[in-house]
C-alpha positions as CSV (number, residue, x, y, z in Angstrom):
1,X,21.9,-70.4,37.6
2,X,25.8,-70.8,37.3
3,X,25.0,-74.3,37.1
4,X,22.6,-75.2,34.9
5,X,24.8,-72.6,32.8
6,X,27.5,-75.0,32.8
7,X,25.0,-78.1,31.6
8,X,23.5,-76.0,29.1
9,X,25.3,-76.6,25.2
10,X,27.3,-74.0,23.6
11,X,23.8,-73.4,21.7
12,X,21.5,-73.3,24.8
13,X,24.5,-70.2,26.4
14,X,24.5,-68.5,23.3
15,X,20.3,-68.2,23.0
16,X,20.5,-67.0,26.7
17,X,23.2,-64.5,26.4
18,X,21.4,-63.2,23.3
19,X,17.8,-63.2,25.7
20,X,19.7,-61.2,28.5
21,X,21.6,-58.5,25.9
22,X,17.8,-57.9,24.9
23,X,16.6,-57.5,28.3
24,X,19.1,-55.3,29.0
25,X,18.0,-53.3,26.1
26,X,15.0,-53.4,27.3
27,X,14.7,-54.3,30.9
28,X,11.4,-56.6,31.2
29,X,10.8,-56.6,27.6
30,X,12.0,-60.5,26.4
31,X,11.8,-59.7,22.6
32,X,12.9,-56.7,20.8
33,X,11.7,-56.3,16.9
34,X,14.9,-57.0,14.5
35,X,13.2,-55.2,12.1
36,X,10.7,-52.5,13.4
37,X,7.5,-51.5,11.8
38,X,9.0,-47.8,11.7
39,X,11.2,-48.9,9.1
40,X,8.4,-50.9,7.1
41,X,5.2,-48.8,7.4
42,X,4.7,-45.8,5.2
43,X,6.0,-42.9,7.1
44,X,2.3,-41.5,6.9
45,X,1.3,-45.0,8.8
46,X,4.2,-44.1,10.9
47,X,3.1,-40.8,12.1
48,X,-1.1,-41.9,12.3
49,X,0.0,-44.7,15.0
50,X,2.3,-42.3,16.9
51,X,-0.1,-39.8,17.0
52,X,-3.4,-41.8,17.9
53,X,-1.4,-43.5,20.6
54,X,0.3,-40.4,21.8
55,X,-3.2,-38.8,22.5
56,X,-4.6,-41.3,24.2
57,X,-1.7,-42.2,26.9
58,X,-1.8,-41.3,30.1
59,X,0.9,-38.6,30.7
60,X,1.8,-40.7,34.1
61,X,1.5,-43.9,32.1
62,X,3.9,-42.8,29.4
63,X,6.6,-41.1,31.7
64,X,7.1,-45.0,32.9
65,X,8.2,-46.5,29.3
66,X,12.1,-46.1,29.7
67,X,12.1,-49.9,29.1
68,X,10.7,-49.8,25.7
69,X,13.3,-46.8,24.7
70,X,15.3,-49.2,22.0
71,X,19.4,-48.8,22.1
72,X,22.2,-50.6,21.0
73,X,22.1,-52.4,17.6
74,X,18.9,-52.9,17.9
75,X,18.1,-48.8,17.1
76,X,21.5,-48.5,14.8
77,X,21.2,-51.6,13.0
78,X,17.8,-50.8,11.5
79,X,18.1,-47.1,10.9
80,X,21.3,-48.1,8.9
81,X,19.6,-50.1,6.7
82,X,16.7,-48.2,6.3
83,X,19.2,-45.7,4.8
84,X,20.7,-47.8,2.3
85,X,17.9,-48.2,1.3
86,X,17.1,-44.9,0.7
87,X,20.2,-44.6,-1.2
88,X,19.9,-42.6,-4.7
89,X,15.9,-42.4,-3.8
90,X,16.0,-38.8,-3.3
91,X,14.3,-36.8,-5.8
92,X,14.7,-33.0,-5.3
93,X,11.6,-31.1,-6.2
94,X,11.2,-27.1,-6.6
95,X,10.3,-26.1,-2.8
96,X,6.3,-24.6,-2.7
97,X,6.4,-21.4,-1.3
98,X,4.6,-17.6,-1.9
99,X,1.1,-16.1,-3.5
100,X,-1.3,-19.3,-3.6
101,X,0.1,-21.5,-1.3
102,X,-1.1,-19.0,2.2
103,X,-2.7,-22.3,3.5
104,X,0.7,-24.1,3.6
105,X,2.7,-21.0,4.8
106,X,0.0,-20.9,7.7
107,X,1.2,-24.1,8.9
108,X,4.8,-23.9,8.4
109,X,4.3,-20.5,11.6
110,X,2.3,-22.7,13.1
111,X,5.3,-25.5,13.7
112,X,7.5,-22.2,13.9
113,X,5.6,-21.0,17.0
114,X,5.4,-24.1,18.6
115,X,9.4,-24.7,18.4
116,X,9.3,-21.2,19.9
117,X,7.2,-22.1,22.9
118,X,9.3,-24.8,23.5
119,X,12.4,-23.0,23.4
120,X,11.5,-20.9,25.8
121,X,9.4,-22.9,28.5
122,X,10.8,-26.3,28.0
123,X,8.7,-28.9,29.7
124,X,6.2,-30.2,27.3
125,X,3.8,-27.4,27.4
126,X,1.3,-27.4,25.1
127,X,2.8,-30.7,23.4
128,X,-0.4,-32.1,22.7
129,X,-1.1,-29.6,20.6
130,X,2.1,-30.1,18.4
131,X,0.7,-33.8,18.2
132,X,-2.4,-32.9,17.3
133,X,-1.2,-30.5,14.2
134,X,1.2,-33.1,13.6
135,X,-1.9,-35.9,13.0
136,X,-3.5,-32.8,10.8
137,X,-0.8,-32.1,8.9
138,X,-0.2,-35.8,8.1
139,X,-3.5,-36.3,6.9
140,X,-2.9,-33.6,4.3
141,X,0.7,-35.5,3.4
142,X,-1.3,-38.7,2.7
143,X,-4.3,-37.2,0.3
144,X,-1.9,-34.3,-1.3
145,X,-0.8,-35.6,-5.0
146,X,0.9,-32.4,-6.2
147,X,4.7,-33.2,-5.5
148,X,5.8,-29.9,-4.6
149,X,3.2,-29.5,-2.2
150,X,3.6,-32.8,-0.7
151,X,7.2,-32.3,-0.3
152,X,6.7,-29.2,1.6
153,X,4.1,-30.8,3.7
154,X,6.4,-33.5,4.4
155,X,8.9,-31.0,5.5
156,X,6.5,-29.5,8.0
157,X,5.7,-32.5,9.4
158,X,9.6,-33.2,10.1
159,X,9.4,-30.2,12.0
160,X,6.7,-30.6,13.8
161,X,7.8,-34.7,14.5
162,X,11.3,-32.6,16.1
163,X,9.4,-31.0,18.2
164,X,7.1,-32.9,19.6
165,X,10.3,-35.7,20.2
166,X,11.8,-32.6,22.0
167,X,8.8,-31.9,24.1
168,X,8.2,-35.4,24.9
169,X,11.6,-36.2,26.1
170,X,12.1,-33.0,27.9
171,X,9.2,-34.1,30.0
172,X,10.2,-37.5,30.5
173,X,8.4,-39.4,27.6
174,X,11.0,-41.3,26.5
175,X,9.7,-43.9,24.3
176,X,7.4,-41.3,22.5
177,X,10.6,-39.1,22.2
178,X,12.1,-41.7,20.2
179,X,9.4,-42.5,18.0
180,X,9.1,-38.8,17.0
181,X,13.1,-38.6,16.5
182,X,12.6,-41.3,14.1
183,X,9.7,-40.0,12.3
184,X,11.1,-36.2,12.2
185,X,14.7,-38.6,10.7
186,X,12.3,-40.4,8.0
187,X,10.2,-37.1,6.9
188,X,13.2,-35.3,6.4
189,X,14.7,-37.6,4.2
190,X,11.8,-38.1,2.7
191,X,11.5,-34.2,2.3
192,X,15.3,-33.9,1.1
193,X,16.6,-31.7,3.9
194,X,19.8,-33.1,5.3
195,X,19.9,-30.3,7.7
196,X,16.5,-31.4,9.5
197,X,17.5,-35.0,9.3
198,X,21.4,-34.4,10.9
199,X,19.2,-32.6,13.2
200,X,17.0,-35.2,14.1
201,X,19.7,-37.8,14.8
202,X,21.2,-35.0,17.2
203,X,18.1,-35.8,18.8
204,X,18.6,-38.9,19.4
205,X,22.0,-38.8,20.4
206,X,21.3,-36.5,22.7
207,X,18.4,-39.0,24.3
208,X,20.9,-41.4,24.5
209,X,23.6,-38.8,26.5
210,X,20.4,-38.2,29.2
211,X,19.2,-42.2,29.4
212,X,19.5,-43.1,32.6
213,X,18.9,-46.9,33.3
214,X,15.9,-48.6,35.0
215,X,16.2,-51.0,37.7
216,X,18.4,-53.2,40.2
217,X,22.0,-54.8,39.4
218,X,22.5,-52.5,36.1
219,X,25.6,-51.5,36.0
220,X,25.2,-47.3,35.9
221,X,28.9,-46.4,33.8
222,X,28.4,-49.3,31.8
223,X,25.0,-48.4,30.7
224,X,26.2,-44.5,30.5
225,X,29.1,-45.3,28.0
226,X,27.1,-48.0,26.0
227,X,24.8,-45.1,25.3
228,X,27.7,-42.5,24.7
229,X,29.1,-45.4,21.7
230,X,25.2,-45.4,20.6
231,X,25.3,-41.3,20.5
232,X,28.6,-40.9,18.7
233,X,27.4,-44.1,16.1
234,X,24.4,-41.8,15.4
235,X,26.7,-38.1,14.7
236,X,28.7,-40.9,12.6
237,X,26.2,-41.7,10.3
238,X,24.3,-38.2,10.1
239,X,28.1,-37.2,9.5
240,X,27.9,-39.8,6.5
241,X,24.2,-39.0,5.2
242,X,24.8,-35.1,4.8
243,X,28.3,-35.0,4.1
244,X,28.8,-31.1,3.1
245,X,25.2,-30.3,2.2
246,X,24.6,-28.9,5.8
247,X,25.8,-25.2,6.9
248,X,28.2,-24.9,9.5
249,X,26.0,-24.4,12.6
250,X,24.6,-27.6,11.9
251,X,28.0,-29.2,12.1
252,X,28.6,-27.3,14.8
253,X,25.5,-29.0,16.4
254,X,26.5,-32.2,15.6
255,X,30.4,-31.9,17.3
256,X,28.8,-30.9,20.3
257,X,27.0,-34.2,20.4
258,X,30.3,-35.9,19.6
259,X,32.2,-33.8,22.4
260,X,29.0,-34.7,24.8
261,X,29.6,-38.3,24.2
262,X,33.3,-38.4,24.7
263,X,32.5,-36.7,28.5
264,X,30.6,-39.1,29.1
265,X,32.8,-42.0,28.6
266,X,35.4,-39.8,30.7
267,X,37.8,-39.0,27.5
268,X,38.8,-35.5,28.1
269,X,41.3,-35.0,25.2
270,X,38.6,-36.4,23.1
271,X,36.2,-34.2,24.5
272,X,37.9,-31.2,23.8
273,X,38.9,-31.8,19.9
274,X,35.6,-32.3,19.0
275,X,35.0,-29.1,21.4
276,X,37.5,-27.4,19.2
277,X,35.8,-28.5,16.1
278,X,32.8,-27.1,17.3
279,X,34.0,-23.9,17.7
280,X,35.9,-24.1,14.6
281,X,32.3,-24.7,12.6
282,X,30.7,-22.6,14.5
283,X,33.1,-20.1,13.7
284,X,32.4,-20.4,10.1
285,X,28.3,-20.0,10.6
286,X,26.7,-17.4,8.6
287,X,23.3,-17.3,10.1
288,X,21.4,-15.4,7.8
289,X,21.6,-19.0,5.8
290,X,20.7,-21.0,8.7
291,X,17.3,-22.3,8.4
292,X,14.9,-20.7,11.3
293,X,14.4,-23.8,13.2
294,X,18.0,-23.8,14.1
295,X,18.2,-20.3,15.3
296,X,18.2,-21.8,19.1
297,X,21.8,-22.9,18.5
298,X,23.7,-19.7,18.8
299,X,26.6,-18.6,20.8
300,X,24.9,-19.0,24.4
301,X,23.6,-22.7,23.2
302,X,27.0,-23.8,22.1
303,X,29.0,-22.4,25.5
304,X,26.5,-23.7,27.6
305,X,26.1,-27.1,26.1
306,X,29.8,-27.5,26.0
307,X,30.1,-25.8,29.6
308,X,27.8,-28.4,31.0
309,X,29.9,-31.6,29.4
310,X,33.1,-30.0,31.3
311,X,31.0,-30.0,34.6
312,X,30.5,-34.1,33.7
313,X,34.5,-34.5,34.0
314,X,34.6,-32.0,36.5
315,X,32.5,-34.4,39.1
316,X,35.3,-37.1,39.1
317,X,38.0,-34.4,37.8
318,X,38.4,-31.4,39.8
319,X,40.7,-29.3,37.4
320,X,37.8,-29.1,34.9
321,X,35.7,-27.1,37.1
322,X,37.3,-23.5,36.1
323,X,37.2,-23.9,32.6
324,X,33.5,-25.4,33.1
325,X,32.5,-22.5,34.8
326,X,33.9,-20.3,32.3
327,X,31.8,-21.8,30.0
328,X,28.5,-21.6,31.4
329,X,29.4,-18.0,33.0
330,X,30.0,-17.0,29.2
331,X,26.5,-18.5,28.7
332,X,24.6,-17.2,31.1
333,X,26.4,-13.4,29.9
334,X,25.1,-14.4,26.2
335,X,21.6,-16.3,26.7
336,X,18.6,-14.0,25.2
337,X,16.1,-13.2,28.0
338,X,13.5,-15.3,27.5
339,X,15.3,-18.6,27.4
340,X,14.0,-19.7,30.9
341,X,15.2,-23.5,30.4
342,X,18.4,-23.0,29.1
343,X,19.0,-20.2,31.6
344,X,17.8,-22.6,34.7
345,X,20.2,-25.2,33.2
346,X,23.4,-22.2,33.0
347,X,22.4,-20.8,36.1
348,X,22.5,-24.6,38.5
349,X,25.5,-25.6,36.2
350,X,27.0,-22.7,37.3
351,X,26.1,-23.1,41.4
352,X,27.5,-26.8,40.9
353,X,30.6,-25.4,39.4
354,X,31.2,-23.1,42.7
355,X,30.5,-25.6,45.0
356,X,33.4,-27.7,43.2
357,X,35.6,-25.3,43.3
358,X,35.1,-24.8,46.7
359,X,33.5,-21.0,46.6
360,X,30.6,-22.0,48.8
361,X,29.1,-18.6,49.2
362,X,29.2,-17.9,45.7
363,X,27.5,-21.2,44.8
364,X,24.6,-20.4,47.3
365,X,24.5,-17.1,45.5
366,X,24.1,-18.4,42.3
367,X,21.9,-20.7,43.3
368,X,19.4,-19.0,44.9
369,X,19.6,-16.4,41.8
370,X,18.4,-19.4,40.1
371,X,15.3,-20.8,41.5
372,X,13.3,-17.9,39.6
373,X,14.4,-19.5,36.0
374,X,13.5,-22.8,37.4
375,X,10.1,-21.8,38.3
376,X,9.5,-20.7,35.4
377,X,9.8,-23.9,33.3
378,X,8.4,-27.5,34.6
379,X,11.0,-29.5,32.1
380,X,12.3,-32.4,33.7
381,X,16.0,-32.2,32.5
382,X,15.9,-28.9,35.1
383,X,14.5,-30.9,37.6
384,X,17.2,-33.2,37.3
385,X,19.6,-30.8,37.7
386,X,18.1,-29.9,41.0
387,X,18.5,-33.1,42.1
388,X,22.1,-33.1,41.0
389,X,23.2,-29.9,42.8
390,X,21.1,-30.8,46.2
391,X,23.3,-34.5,45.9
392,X,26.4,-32.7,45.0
393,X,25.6,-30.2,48.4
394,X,25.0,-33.1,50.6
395,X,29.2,-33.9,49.8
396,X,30.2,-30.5,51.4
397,X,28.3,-30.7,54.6
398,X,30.8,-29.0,57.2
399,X,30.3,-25.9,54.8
400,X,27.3,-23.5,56.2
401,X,26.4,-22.2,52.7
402,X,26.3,-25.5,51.2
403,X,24.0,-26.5,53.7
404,X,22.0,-23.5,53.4
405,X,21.6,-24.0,49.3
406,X,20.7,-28.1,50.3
407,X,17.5,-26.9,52.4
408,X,16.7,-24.3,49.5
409,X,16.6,-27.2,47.0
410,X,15.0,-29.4,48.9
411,X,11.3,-28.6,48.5
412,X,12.2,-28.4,44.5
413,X,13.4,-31.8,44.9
414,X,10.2,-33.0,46.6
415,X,7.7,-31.2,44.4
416,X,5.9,-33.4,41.9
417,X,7.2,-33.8,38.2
């Protein structure tokens, strides 16, 4: 290869390095789409294709499609452009809500219960049925010609589009996951609610923090911070879009992303003043102006989220480990009951932490106080966490506890996703 390389004209190198950043991209996929339908289709076209093929996929078949998850500037370049030219589009419209209108407040509990479920379960349950009221709802945005009424509907499709992204790549569906960020991005533009749509591109970022690359001879920390610059390109431009029409917690939400993707590319100071500015939003939050679909951010959500991106620099930096497990400790202490997910997630982090810090008892402890959360919820982000503590035990393995929390993971990390 290195040969014909150096035969080849400055035009021939150039078309191949541009054919291997795509593969790269997209690992066994030689073209990627410049300009993707999702940006050209009407966003009711959008949502009728993601639906119809969502239902008919194979769960198994659709867990395998990491390679057609789009990064890079191949996801930034045409979501950027798809928002100038949305620029000064936006029409606000009086909101539909009260006495007449019980068939569209029906719906809008509907999407509310499902982000419930999901909240507390985690895993994907019932996420077929999100896509499914999705498709109906959709149908309704396309034959409705009041615009109050199709403004609202478009605003209950964002939220259902946010969840079902959530549900899909909480299971493993990443490629769906995606689609549905970008749909949930483009209703809630199209609905005027900045909140929704910074919250959809906190998505996204946060797909981009948990890709983990397919394949041989990919370089793993390259791959990991090329998706960290794609997460904090994606809080940069929500950042730009909403400006100050969004209430604190949301900007809270969005630091954490930031803070996330500074851990990630190993940038501690970094880490911790967008940590601080976090707080700082978070700080200001009045939550009785919060919309309800960000209730699930709250006090536990933000130490544990933060708590868990000091455990990342704690794995190569030690001295991170006690304010980490500060963090999640504070979590676990704060975390409503019937958060099973996000309590599994505390309660590993947490074992992981112990086992850093070289409190082995404590760590087996914890952890076996946790495998009742994590049988409760079949999410795959808590099944990779399993993995990650039974690797990180298998690096203490002179210590009898550690060994003894190993076995106790192991038929978790055997079991079937």
């Amino acid at each position: 290869m290195e040969a014909i390389l150096a035969a080849a004209t400055l035009e021939q190198r150039a078309k191949f390095d541009q054919l291997q950043t795509r593969r790269a991209v997209a690992p066994g996929v030689f073209e990627v789409d410049p300009d993707p339908p999702i940006w050209k289709a009407s966003c009711e076209d959008v949502a009728d294709d993601l639906a119809r093929k969502d239902l008919l996929v194979d769960r198994r078949e659709a867990a395998t499609t990491l390679v057609s998850v789009v990064v890079g500037a191949y996801l930034l370049e045409p979501l950027e452009r798809w928002l100038r030219q949305q620029r000064g589009t936006a029409r606000s419209v009086p909101v539909i809500t009260g006495t007449g209108n019980q068939e569209l407040d029906e719906l809008e509990h509907a999407a509310r219960l499902f982000r419930e479920w999901d909240d507390k379960f985690g895993g994907g349950l019932r996420r077929k049925a999100v896509v499914g009221q999705l498709s109906e709802v959709n149908d309704m945005v396309a034959a409705e010609t009041n615009r109050g009424r199709r403004q609202r509907l478009g605003h209950i499709r964002a939220l259902l589009a946010e969840t079902a992204a959530t549900m899909s790549w909480d299971c493993g569906e990443q490629h769906t996951a995606q689609g549905y960020y970008l749909l949930s991005a483009r209703s809630a533009r199209h609905a005027d609610d900045p909140g929704l749509f910074a919250n959809a591109l906190a998505g996204l970022a946060r797909q981009m923090l948990t890709l983990q690359p397919e394949g041989h001879g990919v370089d793993r920390i390259a791959y990991s911070h090329a998706r960290a610059n794609d997460a904090l390109e994606l809080v940069r431009l929500a950042q730009d879009v909403v400006g100050r029409s969004i209430t604190p917690t949301t900007r809270a939400l969005l630091y954490t992303r930031e803070a996330w993707a500074y851990a990630k590319l190993g940038r501690p100071a970094a880490f911790h003043r967008a940590a601080d500015k976090a707080h700082g939003a978070f700080g200001d939050a009045r939550p009785a102006e919060d919309p309800y679909w960000l209730h699930y951010f709250d006090a536990a959500e933000l130490s544990g989220t933060l708590g868990g991106r000091l455990l990342e620099l704690a794995r190569t930096q030690a001295e991170f480990a006690d304010e980490a497990a500060e963090a999640i400790t504070s979590a676990i202490t704060m975390r409503r009951p019937e958060r099973w997910r996000s309590s599994a997630l505390d309660r590993l982090g947490i074992a992981e932490a112990r086992l850093i810090q070289g409190e082995y008892a404590e760590a087996l402890r914890l952890g076996e106080a946790a495998l009742e959360d994590v049988s409760r919820t079949s999410s795959d982000r808590v099944r990779a966490k399993v993995l990650e503590v039974y690797q990180r035990t298998g690096e203490y393995g002179t210590s009898r506890p550690a060994a003894q929390l190993r076995d106790m993971l192991y038929p978790l990390v055997l079991s079937p996703a």
